[in-house]
PDB file of N, CA, C and O in Angstrom, chain B, residues numbered from 101:
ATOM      1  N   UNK B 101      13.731  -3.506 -10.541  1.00  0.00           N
ATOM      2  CA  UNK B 101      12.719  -4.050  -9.652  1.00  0.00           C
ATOM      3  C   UNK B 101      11.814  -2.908  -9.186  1.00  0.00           C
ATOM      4  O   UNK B 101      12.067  -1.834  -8.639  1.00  0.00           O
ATOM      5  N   UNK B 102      10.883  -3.383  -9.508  1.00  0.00           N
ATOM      6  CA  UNK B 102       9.322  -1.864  -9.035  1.00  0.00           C
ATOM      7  C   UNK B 102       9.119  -2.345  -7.552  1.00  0.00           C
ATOM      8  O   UNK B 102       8.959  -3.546  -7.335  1.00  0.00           O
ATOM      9  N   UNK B 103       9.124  -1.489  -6.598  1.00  0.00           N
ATOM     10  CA  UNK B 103       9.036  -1.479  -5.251  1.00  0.00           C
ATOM     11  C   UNK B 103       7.563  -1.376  -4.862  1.00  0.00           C
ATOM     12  O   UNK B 103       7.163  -0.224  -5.031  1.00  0.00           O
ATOM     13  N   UNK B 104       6.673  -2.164  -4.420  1.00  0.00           N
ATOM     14  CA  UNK B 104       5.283  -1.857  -4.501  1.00  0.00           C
ATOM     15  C   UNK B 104       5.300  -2.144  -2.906  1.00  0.00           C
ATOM     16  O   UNK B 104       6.043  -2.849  -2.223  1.00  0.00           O
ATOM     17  N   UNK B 105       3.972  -1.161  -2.514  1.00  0.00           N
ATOM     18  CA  UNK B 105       3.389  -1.440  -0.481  1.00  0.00           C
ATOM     19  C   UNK B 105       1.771  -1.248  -1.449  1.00  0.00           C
ATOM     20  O   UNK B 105       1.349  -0.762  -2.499  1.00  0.00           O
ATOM     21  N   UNK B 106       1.337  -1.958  -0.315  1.00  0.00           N
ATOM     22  CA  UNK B 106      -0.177  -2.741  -0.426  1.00  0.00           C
ATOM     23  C   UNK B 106      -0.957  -2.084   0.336  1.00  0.00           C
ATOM     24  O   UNK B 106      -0.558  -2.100   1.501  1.00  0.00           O
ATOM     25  N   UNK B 107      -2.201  -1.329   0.125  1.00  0.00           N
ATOM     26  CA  UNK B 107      -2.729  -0.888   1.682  1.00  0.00           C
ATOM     27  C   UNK B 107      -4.144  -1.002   1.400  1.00  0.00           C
ATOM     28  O   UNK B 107      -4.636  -0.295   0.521  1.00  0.00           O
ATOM     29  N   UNK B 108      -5.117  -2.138   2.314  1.00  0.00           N
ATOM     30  CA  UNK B 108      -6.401  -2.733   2.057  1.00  0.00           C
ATOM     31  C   UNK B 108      -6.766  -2.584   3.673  1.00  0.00           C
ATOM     32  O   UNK B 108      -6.022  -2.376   4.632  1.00  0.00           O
ATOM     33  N   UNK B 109      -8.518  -2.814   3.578  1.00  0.00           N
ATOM     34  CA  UNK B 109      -8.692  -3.228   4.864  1.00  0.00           C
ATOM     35  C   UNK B 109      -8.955  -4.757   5.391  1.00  0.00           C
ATOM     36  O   UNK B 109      -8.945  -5.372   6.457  1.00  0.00           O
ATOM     37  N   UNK B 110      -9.272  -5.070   3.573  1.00  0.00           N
ATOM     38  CA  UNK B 110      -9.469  -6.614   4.300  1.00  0.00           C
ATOM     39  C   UNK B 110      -8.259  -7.580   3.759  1.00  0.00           C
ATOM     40  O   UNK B 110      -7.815  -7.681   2.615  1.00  0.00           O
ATOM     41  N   UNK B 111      -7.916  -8.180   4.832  1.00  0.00           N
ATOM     42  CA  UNK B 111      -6.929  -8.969   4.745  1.00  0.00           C
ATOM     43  C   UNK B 111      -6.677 -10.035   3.146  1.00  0.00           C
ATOM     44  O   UNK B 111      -5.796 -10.038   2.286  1.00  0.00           O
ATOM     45  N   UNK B 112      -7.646 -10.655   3.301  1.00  0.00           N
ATOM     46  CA  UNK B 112      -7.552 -11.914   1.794  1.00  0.00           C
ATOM     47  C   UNK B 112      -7.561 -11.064   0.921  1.00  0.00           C
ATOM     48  O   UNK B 112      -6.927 -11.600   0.012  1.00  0.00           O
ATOM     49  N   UNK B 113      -7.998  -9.641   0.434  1.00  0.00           N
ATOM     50  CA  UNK B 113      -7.658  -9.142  -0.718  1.00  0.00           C
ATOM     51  C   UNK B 113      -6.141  -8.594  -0.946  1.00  0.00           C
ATOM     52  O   UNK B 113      -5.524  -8.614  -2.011  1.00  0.00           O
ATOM     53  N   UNK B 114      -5.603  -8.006   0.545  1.00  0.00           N
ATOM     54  CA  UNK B 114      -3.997  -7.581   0.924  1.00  0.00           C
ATOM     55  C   UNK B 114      -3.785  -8.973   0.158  1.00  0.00           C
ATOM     56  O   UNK B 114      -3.710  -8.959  -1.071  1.00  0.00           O
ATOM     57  N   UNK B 115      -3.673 -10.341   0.970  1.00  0.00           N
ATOM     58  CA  UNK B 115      -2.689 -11.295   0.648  1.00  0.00           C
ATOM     59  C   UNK B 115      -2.798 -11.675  -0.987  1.00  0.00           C
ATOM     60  O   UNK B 115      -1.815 -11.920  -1.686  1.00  0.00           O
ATOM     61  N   UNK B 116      -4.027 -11.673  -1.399  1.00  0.00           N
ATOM     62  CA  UNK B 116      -4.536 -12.140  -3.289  1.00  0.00           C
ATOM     63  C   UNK B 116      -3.450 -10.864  -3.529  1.00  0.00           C
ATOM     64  O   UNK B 116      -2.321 -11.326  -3.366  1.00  0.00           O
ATOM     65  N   UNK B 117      -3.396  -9.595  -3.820  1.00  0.00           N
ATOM     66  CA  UNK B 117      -2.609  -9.159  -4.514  1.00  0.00           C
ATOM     67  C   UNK B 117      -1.066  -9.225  -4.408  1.00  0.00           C
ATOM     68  O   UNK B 117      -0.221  -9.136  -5.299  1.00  0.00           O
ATOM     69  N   UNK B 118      -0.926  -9.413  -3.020  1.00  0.00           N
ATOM     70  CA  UNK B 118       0.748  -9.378  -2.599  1.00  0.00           C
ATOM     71  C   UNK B 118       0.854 -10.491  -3.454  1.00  0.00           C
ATOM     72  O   UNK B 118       1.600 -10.205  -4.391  1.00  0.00           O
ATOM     73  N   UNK B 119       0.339 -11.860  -3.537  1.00  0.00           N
ATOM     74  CA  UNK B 119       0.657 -13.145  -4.500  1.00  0.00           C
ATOM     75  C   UNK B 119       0.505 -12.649  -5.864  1.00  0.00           C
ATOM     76  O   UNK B 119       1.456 -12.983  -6.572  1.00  0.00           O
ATOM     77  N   UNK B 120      -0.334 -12.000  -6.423  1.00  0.00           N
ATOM     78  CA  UNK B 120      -0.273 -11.601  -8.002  1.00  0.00           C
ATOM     79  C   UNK B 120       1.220 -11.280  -7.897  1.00  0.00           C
ATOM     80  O   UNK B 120       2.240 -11.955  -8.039  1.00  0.00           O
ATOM     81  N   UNK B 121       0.964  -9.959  -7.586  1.00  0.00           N
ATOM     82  CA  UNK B 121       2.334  -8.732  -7.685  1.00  0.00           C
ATOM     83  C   UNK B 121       3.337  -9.563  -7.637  1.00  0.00           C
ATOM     84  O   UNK B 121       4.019  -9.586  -8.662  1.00  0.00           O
ATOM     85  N   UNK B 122       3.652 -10.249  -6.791  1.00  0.00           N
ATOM     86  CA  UNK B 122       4.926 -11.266  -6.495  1.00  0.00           C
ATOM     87  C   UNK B 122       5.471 -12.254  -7.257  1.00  0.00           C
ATOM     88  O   UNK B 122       6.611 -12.700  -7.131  1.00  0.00           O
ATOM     89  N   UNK B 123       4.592 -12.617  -8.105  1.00  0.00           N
ATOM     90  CA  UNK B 123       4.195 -13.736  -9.053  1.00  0.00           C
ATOM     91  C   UNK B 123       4.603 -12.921 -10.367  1.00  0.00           C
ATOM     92  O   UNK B 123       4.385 -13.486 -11.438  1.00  0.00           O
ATOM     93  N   UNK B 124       5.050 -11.924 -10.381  1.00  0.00           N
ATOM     94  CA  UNK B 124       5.113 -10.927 -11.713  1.00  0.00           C
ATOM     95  C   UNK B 124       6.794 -10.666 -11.626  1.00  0.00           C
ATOM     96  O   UNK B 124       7.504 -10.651 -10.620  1.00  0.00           O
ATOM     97  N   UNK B 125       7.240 -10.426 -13.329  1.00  0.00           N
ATOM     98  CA  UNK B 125       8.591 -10.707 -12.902  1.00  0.00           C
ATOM     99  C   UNK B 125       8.935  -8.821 -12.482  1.00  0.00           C
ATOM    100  O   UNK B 125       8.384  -7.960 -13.168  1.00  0.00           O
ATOM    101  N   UNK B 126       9.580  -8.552 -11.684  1.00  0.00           N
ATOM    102  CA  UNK B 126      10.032  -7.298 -11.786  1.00  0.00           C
ATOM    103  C   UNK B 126       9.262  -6.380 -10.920  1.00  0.00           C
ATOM    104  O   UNK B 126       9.156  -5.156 -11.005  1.00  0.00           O
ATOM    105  N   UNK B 127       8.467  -7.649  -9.614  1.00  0.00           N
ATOM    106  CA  UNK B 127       7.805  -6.321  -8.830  1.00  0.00           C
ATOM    107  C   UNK B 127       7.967  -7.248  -7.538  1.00  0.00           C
ATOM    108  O   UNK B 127       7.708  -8.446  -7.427  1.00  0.00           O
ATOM    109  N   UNK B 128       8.415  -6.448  -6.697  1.00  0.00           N
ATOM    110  CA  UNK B 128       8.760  -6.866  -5.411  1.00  0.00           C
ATOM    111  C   UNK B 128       7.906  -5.786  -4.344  1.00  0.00           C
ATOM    112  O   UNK B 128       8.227  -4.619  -4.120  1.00  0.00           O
ATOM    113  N   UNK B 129       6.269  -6.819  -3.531  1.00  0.00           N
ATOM    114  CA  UNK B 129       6.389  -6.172  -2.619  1.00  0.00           C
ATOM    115  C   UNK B 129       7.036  -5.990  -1.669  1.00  0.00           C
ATOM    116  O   UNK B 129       7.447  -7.040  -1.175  1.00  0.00           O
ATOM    117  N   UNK B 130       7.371  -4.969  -1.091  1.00  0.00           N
ATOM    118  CA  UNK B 130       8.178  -4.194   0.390  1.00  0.00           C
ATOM    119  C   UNK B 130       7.082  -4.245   1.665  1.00  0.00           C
ATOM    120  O   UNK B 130       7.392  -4.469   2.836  1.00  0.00           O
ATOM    121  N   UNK B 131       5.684  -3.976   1.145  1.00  0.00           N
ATOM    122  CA  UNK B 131       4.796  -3.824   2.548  1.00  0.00           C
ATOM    123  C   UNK B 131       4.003  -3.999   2.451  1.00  0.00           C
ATOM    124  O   UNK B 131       3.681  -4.177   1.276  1.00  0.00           O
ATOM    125  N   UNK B 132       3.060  -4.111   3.332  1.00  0.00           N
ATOM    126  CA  UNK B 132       1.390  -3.885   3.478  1.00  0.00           C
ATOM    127  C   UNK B 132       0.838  -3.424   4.571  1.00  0.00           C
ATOM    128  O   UNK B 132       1.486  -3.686   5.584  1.00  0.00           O
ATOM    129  N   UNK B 133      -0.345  -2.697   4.764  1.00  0.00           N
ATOM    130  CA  UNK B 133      -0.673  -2.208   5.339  1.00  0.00           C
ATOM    131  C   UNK B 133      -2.843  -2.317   5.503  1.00  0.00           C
ATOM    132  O   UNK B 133      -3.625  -2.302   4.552  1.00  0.00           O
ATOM    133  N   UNK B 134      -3.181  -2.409   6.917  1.00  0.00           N
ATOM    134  CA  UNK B 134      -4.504  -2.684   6.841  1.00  0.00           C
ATOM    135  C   UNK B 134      -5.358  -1.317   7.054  1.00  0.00           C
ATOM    136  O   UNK B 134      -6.538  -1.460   7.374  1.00  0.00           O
ATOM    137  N   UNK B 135      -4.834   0.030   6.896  1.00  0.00           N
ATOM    138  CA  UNK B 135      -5.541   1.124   6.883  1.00  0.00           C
ATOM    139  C   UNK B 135      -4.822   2.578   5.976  1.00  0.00           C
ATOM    140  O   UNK B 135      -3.631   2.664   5.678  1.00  0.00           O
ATOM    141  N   UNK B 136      -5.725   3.465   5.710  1.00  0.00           N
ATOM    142  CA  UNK B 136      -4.718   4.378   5.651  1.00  0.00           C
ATOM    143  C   UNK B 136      -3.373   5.016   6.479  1.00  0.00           C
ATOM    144  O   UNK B 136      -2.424   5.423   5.810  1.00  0.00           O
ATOM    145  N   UNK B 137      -3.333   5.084   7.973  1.00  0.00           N
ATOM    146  CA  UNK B 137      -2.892   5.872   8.681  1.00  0.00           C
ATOM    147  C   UNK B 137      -1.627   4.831   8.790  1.00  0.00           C
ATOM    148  O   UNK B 137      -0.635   5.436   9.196  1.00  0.00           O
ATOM    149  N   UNK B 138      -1.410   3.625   8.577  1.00  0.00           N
ATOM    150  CA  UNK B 138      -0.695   2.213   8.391  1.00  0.00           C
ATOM    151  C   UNK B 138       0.016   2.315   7.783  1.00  0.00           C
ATOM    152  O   UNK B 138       1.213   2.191   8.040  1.00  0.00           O
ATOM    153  N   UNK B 139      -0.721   2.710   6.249  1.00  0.00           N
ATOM    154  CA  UNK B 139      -0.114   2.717   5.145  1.00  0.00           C
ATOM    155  C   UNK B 139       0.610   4.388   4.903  1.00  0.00           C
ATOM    156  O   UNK B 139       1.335   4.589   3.929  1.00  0.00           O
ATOM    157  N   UNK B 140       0.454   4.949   5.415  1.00  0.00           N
ATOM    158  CA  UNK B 140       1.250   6.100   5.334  1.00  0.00           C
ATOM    159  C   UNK B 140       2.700   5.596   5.376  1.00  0.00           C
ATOM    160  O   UNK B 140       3.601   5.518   4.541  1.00  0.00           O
ATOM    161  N   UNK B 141       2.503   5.115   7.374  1.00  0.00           N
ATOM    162  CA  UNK B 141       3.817   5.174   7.952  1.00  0.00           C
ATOM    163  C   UNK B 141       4.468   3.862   7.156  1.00  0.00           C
ATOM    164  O   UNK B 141       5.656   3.971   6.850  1.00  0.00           O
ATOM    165  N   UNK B 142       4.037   3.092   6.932  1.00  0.00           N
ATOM    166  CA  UNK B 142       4.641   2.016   5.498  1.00  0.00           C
ATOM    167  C   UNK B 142       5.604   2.522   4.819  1.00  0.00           C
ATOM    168  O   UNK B 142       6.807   2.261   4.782  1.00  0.00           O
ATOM    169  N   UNK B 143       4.653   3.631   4.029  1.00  0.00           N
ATOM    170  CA  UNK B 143       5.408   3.670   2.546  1.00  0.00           C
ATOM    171  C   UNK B 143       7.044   4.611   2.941  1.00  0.00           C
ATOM    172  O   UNK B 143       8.184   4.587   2.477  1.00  0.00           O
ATOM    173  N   UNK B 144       6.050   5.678   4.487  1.00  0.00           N
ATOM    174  CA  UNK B 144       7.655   6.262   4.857  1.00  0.00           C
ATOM    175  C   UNK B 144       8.782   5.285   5.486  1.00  0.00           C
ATOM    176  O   UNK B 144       9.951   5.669   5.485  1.00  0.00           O
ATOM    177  N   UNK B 145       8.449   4.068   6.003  1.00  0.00           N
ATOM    178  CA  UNK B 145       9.574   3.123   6.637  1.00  0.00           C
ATOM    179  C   UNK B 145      10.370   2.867   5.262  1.00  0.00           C
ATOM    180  O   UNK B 145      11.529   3.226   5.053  1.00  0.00           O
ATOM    181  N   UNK B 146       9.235   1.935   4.045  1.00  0.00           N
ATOM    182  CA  UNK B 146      10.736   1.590   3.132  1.00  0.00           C
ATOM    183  C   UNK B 146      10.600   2.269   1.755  1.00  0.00           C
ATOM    184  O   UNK B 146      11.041   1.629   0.801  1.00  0.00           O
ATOM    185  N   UNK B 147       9.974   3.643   1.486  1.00  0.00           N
ATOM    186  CA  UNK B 147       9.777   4.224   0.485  1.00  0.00           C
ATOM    187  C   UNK B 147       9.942   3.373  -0.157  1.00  0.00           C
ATOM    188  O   UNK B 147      11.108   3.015  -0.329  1.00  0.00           O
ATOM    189  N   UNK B 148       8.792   2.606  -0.850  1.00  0.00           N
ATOM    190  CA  UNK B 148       8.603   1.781  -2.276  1.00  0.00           C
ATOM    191  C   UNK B 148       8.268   3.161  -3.871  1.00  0.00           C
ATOM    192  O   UNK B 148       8.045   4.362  -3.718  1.00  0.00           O
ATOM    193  N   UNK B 149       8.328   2.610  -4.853  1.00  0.00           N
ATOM    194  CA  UNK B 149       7.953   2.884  -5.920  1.00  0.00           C
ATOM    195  C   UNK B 149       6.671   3.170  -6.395  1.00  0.00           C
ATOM    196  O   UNK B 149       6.202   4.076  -7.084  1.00  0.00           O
ATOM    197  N   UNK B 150       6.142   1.990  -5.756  1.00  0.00           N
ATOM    198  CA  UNK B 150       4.477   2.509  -6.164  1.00  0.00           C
ATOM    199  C   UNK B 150       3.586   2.169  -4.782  1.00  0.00           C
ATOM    200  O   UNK B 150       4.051   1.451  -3.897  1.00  0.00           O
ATOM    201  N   UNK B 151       2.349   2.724  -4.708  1.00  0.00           N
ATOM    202  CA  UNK B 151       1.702   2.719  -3.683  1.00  0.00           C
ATOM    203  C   UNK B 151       0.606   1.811  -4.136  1.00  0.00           C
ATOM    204  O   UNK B 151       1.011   1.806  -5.299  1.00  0.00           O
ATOM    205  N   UNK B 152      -0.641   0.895  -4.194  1.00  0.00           N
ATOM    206  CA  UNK B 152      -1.816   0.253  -4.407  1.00  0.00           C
ATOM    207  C   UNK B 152      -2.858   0.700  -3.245  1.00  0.00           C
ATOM    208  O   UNK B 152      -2.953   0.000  -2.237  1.00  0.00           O
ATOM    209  N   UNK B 153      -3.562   1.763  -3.385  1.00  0.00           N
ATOM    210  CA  UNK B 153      -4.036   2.284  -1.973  1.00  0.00           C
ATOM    211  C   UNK B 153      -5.489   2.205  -2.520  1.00  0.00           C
ATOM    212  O   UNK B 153      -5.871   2.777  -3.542  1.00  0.00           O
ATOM    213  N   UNK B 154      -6.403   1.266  -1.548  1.00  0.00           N
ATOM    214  CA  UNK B 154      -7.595   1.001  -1.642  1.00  0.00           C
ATOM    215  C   UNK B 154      -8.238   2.302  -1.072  1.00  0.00           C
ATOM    216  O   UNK B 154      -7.771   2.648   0.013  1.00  0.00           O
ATOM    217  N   UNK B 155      -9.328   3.176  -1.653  1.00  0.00           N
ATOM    218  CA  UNK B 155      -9.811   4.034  -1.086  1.00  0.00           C
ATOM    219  C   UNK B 155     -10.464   4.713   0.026  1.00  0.00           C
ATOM    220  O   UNK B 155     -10.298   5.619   0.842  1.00  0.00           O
ATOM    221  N   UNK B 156     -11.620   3.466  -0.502  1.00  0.00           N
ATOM    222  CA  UNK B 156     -12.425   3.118   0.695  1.00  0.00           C
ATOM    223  C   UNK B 156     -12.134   2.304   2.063  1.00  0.00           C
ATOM    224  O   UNK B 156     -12.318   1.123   1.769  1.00  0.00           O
ATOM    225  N   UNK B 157     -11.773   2.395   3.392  1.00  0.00           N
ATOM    226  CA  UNK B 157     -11.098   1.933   4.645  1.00  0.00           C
ATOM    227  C   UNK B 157     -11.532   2.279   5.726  1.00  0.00           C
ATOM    228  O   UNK B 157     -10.949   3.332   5.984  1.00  0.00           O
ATOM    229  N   UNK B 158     -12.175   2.044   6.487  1.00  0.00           N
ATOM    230  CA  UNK B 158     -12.506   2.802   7.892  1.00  0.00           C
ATOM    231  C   UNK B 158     -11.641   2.692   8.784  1.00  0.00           C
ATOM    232  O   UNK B 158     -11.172   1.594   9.083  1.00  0.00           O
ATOM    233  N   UNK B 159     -11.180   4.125   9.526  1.00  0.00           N
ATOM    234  CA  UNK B 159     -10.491   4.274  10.193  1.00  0.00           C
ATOM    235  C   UNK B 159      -9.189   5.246   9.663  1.00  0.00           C
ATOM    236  O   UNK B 159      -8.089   5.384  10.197  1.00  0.00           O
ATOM    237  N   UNK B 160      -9.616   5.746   8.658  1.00  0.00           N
ATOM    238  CA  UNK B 160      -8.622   6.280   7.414  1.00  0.00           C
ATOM    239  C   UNK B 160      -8.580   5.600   6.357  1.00  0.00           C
ATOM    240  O   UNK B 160      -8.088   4.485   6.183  1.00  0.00           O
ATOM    241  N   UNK B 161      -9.319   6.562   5.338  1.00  0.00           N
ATOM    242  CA  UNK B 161      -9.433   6.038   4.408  1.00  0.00           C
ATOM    243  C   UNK B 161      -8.232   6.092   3.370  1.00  0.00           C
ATOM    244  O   UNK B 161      -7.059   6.081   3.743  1.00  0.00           O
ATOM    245  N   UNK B 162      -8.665   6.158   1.875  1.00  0.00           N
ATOM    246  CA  UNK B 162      -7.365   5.772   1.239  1.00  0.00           C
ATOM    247  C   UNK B 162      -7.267   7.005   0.388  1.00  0.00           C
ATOM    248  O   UNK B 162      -6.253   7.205  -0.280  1.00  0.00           O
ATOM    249  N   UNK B 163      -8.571   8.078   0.386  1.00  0.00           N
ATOM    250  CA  UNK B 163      -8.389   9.028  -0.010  1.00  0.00           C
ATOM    251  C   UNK B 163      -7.570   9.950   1.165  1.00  0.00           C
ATOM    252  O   UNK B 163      -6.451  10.208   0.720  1.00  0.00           O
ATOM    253  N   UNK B 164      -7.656  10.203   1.758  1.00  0.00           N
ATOM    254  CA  UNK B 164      -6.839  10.785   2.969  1.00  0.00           C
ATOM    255  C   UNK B 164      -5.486  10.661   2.819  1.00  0.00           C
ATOM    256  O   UNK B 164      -4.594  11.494   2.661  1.00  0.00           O
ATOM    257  N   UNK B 165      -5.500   8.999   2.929  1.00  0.00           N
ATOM    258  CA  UNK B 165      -4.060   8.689   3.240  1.00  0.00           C
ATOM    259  C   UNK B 165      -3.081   8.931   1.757  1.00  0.00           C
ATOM    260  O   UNK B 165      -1.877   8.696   1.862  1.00  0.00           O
ATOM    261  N   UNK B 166      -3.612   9.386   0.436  1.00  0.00           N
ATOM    262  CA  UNK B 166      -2.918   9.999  -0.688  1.00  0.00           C
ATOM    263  C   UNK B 166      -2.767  11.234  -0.479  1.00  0.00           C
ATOM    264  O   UNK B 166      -1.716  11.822  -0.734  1.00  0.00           O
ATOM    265  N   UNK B 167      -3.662  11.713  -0.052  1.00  0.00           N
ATOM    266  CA  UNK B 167      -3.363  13.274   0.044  1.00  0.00           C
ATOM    267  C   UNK B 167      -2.482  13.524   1.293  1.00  0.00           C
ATOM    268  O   UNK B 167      -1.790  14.533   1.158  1.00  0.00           O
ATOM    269  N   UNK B 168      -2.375  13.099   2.073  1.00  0.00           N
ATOM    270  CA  UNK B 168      -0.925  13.022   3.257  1.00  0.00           C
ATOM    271  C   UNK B 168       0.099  12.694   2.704  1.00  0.00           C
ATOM    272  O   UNK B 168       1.184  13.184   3.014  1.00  0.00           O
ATOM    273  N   UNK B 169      -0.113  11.412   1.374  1.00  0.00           N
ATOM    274  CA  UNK B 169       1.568  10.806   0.699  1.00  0.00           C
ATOM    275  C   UNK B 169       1.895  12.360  -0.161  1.00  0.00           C
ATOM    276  O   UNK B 169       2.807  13.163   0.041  1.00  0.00           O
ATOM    277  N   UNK B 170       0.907  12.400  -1.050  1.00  0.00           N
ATOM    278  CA  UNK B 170       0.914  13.570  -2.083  1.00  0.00           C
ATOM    279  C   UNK B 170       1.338  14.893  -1.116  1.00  0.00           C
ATOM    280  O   UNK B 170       1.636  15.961  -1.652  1.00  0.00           O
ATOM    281  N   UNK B 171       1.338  14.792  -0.205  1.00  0.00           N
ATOM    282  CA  UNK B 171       1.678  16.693   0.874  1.00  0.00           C
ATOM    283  C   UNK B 171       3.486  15.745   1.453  1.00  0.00           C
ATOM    284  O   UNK B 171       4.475  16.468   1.567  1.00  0.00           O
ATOM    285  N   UNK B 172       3.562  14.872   1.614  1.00  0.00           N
ATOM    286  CA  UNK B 172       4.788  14.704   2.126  1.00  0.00           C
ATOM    287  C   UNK B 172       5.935  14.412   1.461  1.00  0.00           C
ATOM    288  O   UNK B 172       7.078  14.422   1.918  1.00  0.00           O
ATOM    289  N   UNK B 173       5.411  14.031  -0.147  1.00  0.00           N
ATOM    290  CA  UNK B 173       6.338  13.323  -1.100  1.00  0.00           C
ATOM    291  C   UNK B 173       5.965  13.967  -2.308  1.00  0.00           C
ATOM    292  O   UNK B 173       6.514  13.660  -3.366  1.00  0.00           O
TER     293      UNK B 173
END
């Protein structure tokens, strides 16, 4: 099972992919998150497998918030 966390700012695109992903055999999302700084502390609550980190986000973006995963992990 591939461990996936979600991190968007707008909501209906979070929920459209959590339903793809979910809908797929062998991938279980764990989280989501509506910013970078969100999605950090996310991925450290249930360390998933893969991250889906939208770039662009105000308030922390999603480039940021890789280079914080990438310095901590």
């Amino acid at each position: 099972m591939i461990r996936v966390v979600v991190v968007d700012d707008h909501t209906m695109v979070r929920a459209g992919l959590e339903r793809l992903l979910t809908a797929a055999a062998g991938i279980e999302v764990v989280g989501t998150a509506g910013d970078g700084p969100s999605g950090v502390d996310e991925v450290g609550r249930v360390a998933p497998d893969v991250v889906l980190m939208d770039l662009s986000m105000p308030g922390g973006g999603g480039v940021q918030a890789t280079a914080r995963l990438t310095e901590m992990h």
